[in-house]
C-alpha positions in Angstrom: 1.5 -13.3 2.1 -1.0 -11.3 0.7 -3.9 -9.8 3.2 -7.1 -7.9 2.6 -7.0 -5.4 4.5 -10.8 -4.0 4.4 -11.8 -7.1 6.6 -9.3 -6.8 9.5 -10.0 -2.5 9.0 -13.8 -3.5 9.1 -13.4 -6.3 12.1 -11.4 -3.6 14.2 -14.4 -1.1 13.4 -16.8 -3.9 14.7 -14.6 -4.7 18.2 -14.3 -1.0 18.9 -17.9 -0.3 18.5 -18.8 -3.8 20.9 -15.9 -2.4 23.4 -17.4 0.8 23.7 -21.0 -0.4 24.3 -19.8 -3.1 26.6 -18.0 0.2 28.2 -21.1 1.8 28.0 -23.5 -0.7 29.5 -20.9 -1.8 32.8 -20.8 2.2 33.3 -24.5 2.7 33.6 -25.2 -0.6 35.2 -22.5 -0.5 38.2 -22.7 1.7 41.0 -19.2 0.9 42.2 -16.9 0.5 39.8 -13.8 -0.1 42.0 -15.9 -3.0 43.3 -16.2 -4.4 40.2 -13.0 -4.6 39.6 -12.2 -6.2 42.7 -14.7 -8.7 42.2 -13.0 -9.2 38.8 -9.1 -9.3 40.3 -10.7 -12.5 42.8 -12.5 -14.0 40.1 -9.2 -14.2 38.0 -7.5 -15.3 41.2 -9.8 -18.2 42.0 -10.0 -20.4 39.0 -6.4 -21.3 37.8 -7.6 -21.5 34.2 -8.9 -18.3 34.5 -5.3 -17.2 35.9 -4.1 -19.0 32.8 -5.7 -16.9 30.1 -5.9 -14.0 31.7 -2.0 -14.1 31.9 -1.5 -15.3 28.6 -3.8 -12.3 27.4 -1.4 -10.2 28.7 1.5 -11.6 27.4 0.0 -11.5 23.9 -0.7 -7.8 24.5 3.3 -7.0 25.4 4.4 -9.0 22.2 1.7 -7.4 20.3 2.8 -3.9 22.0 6.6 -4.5 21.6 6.0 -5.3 17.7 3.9 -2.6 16.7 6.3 -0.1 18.5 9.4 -1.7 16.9 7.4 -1.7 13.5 6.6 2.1 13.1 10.3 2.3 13.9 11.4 0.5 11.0 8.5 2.2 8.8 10.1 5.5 10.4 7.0 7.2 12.2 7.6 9.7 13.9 8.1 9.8 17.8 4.6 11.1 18.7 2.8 8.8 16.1 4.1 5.6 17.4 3.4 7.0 21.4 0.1 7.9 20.5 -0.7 4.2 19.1 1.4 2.4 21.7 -1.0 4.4 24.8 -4.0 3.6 22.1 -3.3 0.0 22.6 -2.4 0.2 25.9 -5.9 1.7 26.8 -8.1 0.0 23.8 -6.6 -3.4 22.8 -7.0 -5.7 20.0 -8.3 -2.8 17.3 -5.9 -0.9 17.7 -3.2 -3.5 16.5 -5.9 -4.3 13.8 -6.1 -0.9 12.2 -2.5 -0.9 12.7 -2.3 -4.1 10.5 -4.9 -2.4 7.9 -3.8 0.9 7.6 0.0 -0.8 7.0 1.7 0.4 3.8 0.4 -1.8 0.3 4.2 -2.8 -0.7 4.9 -3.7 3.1 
């Protein structure tokens, strides 16, 4: 299958730029941040659909994780590269594994 890869390059470039002012605006705005995130952990806890998504979120992101490590083995990256994207998508998320995908080799 064949796959554009300027749209998933540019839609990574989009996400990053809305995670890091989404970053931006709950730094400014919270005076506790360990409170929000307790306030988030119950939240999750309360509703079970909420419990639901968030865990399949997470599962996605191990899959996602495990593939993108066990790809730049096969396309022979070298050990630093592929710890340095691994702890990039551990820390960032989704655009990481999306400029993974666009920056991907044409004949691949």
């Amino acid at each position: 299958m064949k796959v554009n890869k300027l749209p998933l390059f540019v839609l990574s470039i989009a996400i990053l730029i809305f995670d890091a002012v989404a970053l931006i605006i709950w730094l400014s705005s919270s005076p506790n941040i360990f409170n929000d995130i307790r306030i988030f952990y119950y939240s999750i806890l309360s509703n079970m659909f909420s419990l639901v998504i968030f865990a399949d979120l997470i599962v996605f992101s191990i899959i996602a994780i495990m593939w993108m490590y066990f790809d730049s083995t096969r396309r022979k990256m070298k050990f630093h590269y592929r710890m340095i994207i691994i702890f990039s998508a551990l820390i960032i998320g989704s655009p990481v594994l999306l400029m993974y995908l666009a920056c991907g080799k044409k004949d691949e």
